[in-house]
N, C-alpha and C positions, 0 to 999 in steps of 0.2 A: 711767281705766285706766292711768294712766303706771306705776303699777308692775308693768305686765305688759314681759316683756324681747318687744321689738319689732326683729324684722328692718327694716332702713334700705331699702324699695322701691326706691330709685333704684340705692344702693350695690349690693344685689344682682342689678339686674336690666340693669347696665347691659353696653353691650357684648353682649348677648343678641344674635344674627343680625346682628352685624359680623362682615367677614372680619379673618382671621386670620392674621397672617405667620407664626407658629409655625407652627400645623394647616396651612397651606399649603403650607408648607417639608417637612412630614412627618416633622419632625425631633427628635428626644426626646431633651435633656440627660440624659447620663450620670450615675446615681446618686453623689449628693457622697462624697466620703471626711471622716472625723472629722478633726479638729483631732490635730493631733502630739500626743502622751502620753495617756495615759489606756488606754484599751481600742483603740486604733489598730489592735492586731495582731490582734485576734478573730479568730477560722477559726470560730466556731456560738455563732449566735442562733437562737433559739423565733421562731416564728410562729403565735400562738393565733387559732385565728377557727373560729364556727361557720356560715362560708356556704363555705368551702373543697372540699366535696363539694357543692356547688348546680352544677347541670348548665352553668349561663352564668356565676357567678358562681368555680366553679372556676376555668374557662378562664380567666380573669382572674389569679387568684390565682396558675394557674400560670406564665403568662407572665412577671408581672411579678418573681415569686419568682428564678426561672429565670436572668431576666438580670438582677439584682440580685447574682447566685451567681460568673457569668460574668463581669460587667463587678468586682466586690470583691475577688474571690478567697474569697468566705466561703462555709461552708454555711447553710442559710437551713431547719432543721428545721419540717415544718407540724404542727401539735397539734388534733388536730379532734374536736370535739365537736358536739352538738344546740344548736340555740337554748335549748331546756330547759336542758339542763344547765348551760351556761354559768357561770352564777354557782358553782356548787357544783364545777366544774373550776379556774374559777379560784384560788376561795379553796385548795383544795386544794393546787396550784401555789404560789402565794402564802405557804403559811403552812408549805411544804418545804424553804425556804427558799436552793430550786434556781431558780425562774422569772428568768426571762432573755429579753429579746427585744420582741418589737412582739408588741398582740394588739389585735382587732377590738373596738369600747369596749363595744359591748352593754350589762352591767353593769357598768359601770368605777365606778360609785358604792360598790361593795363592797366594793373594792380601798381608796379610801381611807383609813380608819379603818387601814389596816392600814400606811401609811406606804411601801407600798412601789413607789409608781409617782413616773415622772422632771416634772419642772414642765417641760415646754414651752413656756412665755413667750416664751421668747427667739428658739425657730424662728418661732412665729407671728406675729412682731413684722416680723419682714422681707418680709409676705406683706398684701395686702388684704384679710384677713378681718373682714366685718361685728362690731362688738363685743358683739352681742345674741346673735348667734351662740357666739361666745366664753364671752362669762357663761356660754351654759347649760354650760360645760363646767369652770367655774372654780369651787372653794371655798377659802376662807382667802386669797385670790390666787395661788392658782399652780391654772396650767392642765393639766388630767391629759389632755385627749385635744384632737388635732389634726385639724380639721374634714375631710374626704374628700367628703363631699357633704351637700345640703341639700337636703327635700322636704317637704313637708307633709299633713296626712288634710284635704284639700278635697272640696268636692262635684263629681262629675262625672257624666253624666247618657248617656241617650239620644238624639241629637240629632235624630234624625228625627223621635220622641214630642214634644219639647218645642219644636220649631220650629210645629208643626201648632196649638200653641195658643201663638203667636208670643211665644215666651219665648227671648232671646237667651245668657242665661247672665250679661250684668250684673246689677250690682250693684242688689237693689231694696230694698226696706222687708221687714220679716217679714210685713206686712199685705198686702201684693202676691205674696209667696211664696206665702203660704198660698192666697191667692185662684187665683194660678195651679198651685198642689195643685186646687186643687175642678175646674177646668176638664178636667184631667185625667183626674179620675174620670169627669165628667161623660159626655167625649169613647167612653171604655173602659172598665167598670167594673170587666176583668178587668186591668186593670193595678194594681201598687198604684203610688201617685204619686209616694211616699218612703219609699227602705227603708232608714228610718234605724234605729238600734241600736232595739231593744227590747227584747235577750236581754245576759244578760252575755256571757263579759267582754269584749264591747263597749261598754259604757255609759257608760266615758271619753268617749264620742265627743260626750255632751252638753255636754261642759267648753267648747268654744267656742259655744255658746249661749248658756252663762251669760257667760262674758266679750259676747258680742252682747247680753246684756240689761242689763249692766252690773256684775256679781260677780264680783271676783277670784280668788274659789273660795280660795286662800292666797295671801295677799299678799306681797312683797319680803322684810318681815320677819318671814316664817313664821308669819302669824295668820291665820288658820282664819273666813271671811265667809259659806259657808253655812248658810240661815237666812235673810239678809239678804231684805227684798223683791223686790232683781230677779231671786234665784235662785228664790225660791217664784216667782215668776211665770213665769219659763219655765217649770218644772216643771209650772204648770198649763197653757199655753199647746200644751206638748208632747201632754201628757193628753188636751186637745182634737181637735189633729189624729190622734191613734191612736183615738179614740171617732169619729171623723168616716169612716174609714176614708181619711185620708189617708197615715200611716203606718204600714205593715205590722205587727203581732203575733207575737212571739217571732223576730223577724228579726237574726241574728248578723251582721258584716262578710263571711263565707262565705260563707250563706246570700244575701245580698245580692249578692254578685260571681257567683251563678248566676241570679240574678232578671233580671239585666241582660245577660246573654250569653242566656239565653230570652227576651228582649226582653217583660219581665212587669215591669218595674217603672221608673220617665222617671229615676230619678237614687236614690246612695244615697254614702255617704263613705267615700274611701279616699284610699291614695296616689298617685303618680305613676305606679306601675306599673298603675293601671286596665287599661290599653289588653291586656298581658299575660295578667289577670287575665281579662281578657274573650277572649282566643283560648282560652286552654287549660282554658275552661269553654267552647268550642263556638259560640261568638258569630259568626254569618255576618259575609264580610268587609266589607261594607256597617254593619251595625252598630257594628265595629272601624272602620271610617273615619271614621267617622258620630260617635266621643264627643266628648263636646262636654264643659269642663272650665268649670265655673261660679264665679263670682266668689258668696263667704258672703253671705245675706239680713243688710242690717245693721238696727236696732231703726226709723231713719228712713233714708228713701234718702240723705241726704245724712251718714247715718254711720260709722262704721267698722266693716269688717269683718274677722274675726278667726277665722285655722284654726290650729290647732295644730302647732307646726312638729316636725317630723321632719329629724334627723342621723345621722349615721352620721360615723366617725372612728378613730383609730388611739392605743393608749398606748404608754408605753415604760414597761417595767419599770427601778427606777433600781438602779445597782448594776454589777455584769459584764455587760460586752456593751453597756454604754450609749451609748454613740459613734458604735458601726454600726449602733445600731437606729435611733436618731435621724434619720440619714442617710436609713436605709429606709425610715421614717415619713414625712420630708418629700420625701423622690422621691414614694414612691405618692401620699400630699396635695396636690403641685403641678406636677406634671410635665403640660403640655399633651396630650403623645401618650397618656400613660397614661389621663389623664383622660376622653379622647375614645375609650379605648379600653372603658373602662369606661360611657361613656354608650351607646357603639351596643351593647356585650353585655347591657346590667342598665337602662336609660334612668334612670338617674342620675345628675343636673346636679353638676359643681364645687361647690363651695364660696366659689370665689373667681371674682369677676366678672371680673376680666382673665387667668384660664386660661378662663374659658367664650368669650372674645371670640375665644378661638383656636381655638376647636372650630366650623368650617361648617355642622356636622351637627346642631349644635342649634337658631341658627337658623332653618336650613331646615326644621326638624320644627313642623310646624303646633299639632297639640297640645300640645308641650311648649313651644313659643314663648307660648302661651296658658297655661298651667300656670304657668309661672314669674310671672308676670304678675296672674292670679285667685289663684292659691293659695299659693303661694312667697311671690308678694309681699306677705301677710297674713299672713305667719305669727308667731304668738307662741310663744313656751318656758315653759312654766310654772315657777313661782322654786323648786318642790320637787323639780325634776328635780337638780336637785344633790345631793338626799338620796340614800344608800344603798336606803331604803324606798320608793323614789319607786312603784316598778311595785307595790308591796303598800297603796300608798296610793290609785294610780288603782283596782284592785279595788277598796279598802275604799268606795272613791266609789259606783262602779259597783254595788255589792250594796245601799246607801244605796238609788240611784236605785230597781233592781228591786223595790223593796219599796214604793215610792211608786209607780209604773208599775203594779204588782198591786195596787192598793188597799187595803194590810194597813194606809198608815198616811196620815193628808193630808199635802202638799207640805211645809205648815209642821211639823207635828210629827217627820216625815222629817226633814228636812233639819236641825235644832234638836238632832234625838240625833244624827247623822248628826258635827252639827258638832263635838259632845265627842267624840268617837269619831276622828275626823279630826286633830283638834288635840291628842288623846293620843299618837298615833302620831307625832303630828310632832316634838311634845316630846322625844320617848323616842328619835327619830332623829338629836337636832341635837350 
């Protein structure tokens, strides 16, 4: 699997629940100023981002916005959009040939091809950011979006259901997972025991299973391995346990995040916001204290496991305004207070393991000290996330799967058209 881009465990997770002279201090370095000449004297940059009206994620954007305003002397314009629309805002912006500013990376793959975002290298080069991290955000070498935080879709569970049939949350074999699937049933039959995807478009969520069974799904350099026997083999493996009634039927990432706050189903994949996820779908406070955040089943206990990593980060448009947005990008990306201000409103971890060492509040947080740890620290980036197409490609994956899941086609014969069909897309994106 070396060519899957691999977060560095230690790099990222180091300094976790060290105190912190910064966060201690309380004290937040004032937003840099640009270097003399260039765009120095801007009074209005853009601020694109579609979490800007999110109730917690607001209050963020507006604090920081705010006194970025205060302390520069600039206006700091917000431009808000839906997660939907995102790309088609962007490009829009983009191709008016007015856009200007920092915006939230979401789709920043679309923006490429169009030339018009600033290479970051150089801020990030002053900063510990893991470089697996980095790749996922680099093509041709220059870096389009600067890391803000790191999270990944790991498994997180019930912990009261899965302690009962003495299941810790390490790391086992898929042979022992599954076995501790049966006992579950066993135990309750009205639980289901894994509500992993089996609806789109969640069925990306299988891709770290086939890296667990040994398929790089696309490789480093863009070639297309399902098909391969270890992807047909999870594919039937999966089949199993949904015939077995160990994995839920037509079960979305939604659908799952209320199975688990109705305390109806021991575990199912998500982010780091589980815990969230699970209050404002109803989940008594016992169950919310109670998640227990599981290290990936690997193929033998003694091998590796593998979640798919999840980023969030900030671009600069290059052009006017690019000096003070830069500036704006690497305050909100590495500013300790900021950073900590952003974990206790949104529980999203740094990026960088010596601003997380300054946050006490992480930590001290039980599940996310365990998160960073099982989930975080397993995470890989898949190498197509650089493409433009990348989210029209996890669907094209995911509709693949659904059709092998309904039985319309076998694993092998799936997976075989699946793989011209994948590797035309990729082609056509590069």
């Amino acid at each position: 699997m070396s060519n899957l881009r691999q977060l560095n465990r230690r790099t990222l997770l180091m300094g976790v629940g060290a105190s912190g002279l910064l966060a201690a201090s309380g004290c937040s370095s004032s937003p840099p100023r640009p270097d003399a000449g260039g765009d120095a004297d801007a009074k209005l940059i853009n601020f694109y981002g579609d979490s800007l009206g999110g109730e917690t994620t607001g209050k963020f954007w507006k604090r920081a916005l705010e006194r970025f305003e205060t302390d520069r002397g600039v206006t700091v314009k917000p431009v808000t959009y839906t997660f939907d629309q995102a790309p088609t805002q962007l490009l829009l912006a983009a191709r008016s040939g007015n856009a200007s500013g920092v915006g939230e990376a979401g789709p920043w793959q679309v923006l490429v091809p169009l030339g018009v975002l600033a290479d970051l290298s150089e801020i990030a080069s002053k900063h510990d950011y893991p470089k697996a991290l980095l790749d996922g955000f680099t093509v041709d070498g220059r870096l389009y979006v600067l890391p803000q935080y790191v999270d990944a879709i790991g498994l997180v569970g019930n912990g009261s259901i899965l302690s009962s049939v003495g299941f810790t949350g390490d790391k086992v074999s898929v042979d022992d997972f599954a076995a501790t699937l049966e006992k579950i049933k066993a135990q309750d039959r009205r639980v289901i025991p894994y509500a992993g995807a089996t609806k789109q478009p969640a069925l990306k969520d299988l891709i770290p299973w086939m890296w667990t069974f040994g398929s790089e799904v696309i490789t480093a350099d863009l070639k297309v391995t399902l098909g391969d026997a270890a992807s047909v083999k999870v594919l039937e493996w999966y089949k199993q346990l949904v015939s077995a009634g160990l994995i839920g039927k037509e079960v979305h990432r939604d659908d799952a995040r209320v199975l688990l706050a109705q305390g109806r189903t021991a575990l199912y994949d998500d982010v780091g916001l589980a815990r969230s996820f699970a209050k404002t779908n109803g989940a008594p406070k016992p169950l919310q204290d109670g998640l227990l955040s599981i290290t990936r089943p690997a193929l033998k206990a003694d091998g590796d496991s593998y979640n798919r990593g999840s980023a969030g980060g900030l671009f600069v448009f290059a052009g006017a305004g690019e000096a003070t947005s830069r500036g704006l990008a690497e305050w909100i990306c590495t500013d300790p207070a900021l950073a900590g201000d952003f974990f206790t409103l949104n529980s999203r971890v740094t990026a960088l393991s010596s601003v997380a060492s300054a946050i006490p509040e992480i930590g001290k947080d039980r599940f996310q000290t365990s998160w960073n740890e099982r989930s975080i620290g397993h995470a890989r980036f898949p190498a197509y996330n650089r493409l433009p197409t990348s989210a029209a490609l996890d669907d094209l994956i995911g509709q693949g799967v659904a059709k092998i899941l309904a039985g319309e086609q076998t694993s092998q014969e799936g997976l075989n058209a699946l793989r011209a069909k994948v590797q035309k897309q990729v082609d056509d994106s590069k």
